[in-house]
N, C-alpha and C positions, 0 to 999 in steps of 0.2 A: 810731799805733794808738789807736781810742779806746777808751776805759777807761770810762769814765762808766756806773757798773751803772743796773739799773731802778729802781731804789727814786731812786738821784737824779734819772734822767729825769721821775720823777713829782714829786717837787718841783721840778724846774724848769718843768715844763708851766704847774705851777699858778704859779709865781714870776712866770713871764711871761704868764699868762693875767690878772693881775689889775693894779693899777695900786698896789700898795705894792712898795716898795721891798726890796731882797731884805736878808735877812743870812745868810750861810752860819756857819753854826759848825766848828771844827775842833777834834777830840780831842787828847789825847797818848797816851804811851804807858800800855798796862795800861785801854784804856777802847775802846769801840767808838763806832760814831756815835751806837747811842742811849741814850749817858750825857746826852746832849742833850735829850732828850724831855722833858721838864719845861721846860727853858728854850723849846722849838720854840714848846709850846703858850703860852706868855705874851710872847712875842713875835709870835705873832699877831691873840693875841686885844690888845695894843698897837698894831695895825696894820702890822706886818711883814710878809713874806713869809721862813718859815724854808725854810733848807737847810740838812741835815745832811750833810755828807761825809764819807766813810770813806775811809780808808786803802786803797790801792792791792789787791786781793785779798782786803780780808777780810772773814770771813763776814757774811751779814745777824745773826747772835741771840749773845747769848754763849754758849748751850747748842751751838750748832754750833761756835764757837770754843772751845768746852773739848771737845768731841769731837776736835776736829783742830788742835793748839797748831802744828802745824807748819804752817799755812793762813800763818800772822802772820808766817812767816820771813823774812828776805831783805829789808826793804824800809829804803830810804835816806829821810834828807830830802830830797834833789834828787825822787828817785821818786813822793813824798809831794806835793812843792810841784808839781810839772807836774801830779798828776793833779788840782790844786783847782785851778789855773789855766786848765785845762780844763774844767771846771765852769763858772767864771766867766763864760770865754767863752760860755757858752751860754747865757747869761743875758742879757735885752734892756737892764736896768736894770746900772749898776753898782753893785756891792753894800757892807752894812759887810760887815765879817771879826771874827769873834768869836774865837779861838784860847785853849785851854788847856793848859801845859807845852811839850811839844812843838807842839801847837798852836799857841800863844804867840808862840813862835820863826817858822812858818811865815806866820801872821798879819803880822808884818813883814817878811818876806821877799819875800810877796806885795805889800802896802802898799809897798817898794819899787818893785817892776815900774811902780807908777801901777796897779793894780787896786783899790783898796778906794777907797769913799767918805769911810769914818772904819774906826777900825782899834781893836779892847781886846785886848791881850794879857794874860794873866791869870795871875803868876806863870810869865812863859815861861821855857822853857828859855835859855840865852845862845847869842849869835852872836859870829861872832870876833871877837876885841878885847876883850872880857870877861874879866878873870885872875882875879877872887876866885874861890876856890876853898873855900871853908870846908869844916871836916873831915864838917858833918852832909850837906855832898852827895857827900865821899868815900864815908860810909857808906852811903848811900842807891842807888849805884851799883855797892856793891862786889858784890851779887848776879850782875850782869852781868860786869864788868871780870875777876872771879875768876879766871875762864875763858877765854883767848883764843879758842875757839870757837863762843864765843855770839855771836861776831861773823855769823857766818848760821846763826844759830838762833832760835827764839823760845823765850823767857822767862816762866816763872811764878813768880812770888812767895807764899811761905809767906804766912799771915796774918802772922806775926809782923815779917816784914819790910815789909809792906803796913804796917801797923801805922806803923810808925817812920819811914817815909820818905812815906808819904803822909797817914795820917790819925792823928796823933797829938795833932791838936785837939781833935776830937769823942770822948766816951766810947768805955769798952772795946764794950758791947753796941753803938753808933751804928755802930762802925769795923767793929764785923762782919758787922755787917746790910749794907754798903755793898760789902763787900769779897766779900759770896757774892751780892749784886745783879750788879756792875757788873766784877770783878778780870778778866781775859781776859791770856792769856800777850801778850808784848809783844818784836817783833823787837829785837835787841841792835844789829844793825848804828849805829843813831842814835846809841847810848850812847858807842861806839866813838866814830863822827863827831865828836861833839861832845867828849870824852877829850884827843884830836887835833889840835881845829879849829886852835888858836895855831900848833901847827907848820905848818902845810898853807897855805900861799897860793891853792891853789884850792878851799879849802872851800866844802861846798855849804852850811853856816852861816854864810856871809856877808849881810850886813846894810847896806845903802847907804844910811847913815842921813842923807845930806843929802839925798838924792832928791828935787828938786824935787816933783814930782807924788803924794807919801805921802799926804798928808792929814792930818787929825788924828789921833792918836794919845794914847788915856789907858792905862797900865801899869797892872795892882794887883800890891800885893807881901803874902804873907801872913806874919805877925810872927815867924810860928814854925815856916812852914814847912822841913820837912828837904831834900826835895830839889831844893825850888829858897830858900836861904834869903833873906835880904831882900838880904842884902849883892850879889849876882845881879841880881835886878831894880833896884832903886836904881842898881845901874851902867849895865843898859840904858835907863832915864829920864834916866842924865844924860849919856848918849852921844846917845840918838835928842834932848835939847834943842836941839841944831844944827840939827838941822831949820827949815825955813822956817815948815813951818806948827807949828800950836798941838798940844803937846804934853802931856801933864796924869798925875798918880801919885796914885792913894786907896792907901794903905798900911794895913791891918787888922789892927792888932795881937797879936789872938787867932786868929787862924785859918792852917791850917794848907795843904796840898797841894791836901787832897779839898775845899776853898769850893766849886767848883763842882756836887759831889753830893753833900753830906752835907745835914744838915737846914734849915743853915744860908745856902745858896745864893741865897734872895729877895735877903737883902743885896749878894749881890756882883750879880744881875742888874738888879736895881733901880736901883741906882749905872750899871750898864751903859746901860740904856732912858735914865735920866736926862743923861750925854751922848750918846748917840745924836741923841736927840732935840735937845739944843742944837748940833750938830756937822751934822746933814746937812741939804740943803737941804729947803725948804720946799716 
């Protein structure tokens, strides 16, 4: 069945109508595709071709996603990864892959298949094999976990718990402005998933980190982030370093969840464009 809405068909139109190379970006959870819109626009006016991809069902605007939190329900990482891998495929060029959080995670996942040109996961979520478990992404989860039923429900976050587990970098006023921009309820099912992964031999958060055909790969880890803390990432940079190809970590000591949309983000896209640009062909 294809899934691919109009809003992507139209970036891919244009991805493959021109002769730049694409980059699809991928959300996580508690964000739509266009928490991207900032990054879209400076990666093309850098010479890319942006794709934003959303999630399997959910709405175009966060106003129609807070109208109907239950739109976000039900959707898995398996669910998530075929519908960008269908995407891809429709793309003439093959593409980098940008992923943040859950993003992160699917960004590798895909880079496993042999999809991505060059690959940034950006504070991802873990794939199996990962045990640190530190207590500030117990807490950071436990809005979900709480409840065995959130398992197919979708999820909204108090400020206060936005607050602590995502933007506890950026000032109280910064964290708020971001959090009535960008907050949108977020299916539980993944949170489960990934809870679980270590027990489960067929997790769909599997990660085949020697893949011959991955590509490059640079990780950021954010210093302070809660719900994905460093000790997280740091383990997937020194698991995905078995890889054949060239693999690379910028760790940013100050910053937290929300690097991607808070005010602070040039930095981490900027670091982005600058291996892009050394990583994919000429």
């Amino acid at each position: 069945m294809v899934t691919i809405t109009e809003q992507e068909s139209v970036q891919i139109e244009a991805a493959n109508a021109s002769d730049r190379t694409p980059v699809v970006f991928i959300h996580g959870l508690w964000l739509l595709a266009s928490s991207w819109e900032a990054w879209a626009e400076a990666f093309e006016a850098a010479g890319y071709a942006s794709v934003c991809v959303s999630w399997p069902g959910d709405p175009a605007t966060v106003e129609e996603a807070r109208r109907d939190p239950r739109a976000l329900a039900g959707k898995g990482v398996g669910d998530v990864a075929d519908h960008v891998a269908e995407v891809i495929g429709a793309l003439e060029r093959k593409p980098a892959i940008v992923g943040h959080s859950f993003g992160g995670l699917l960004a590798q996942i895909l880079a496993a298949r042999g999809l991505a040109a060059a690959t940034v996961a950006i504070n991802p979520a873990p794939f199996r094999g990962i045990l640190a478990m530190p207590l500030a992404a117990i807490r950071s989860t436990f809005p979900v976990l709480a409840n065995p039923a959130n398992r197919g429900r979708a999820v909204t976050l108090t400020f206060d718990q936005f607050r602590y587990s995502w933007a506890n970098g950026p000032s109280h006023a910064e964290a708020r402005r971001i959090y009535e921009r960008f907050h949108v309820a977020a299916p539980g099912k993944p949170i489960f998933q990934a809870a679980v992964e270590n027990l489960n031999p067929a997790s769909e958060l599997r990660v085949d980190v020697r893949a011959p055909a991955r590509g490059p790969l640079l990780i950021f880890t954010g210093g302070i982030d809660h719900a994905v803390p460093p000790a997280m990432s740091r383990a997937a940079f020194k698991k995905q370093r078995r890889n054949p190809s060239s693999t690379e970590h910028v760790e940013l000591p100050d910053r937290g969840h929300s690097l991607t949309i808070d005010d602070g983000w040039h930095e981490v896209s900027d670091a982005t464009l600058e291996f892009l640009h050394r990583s994919l062909p000429a």
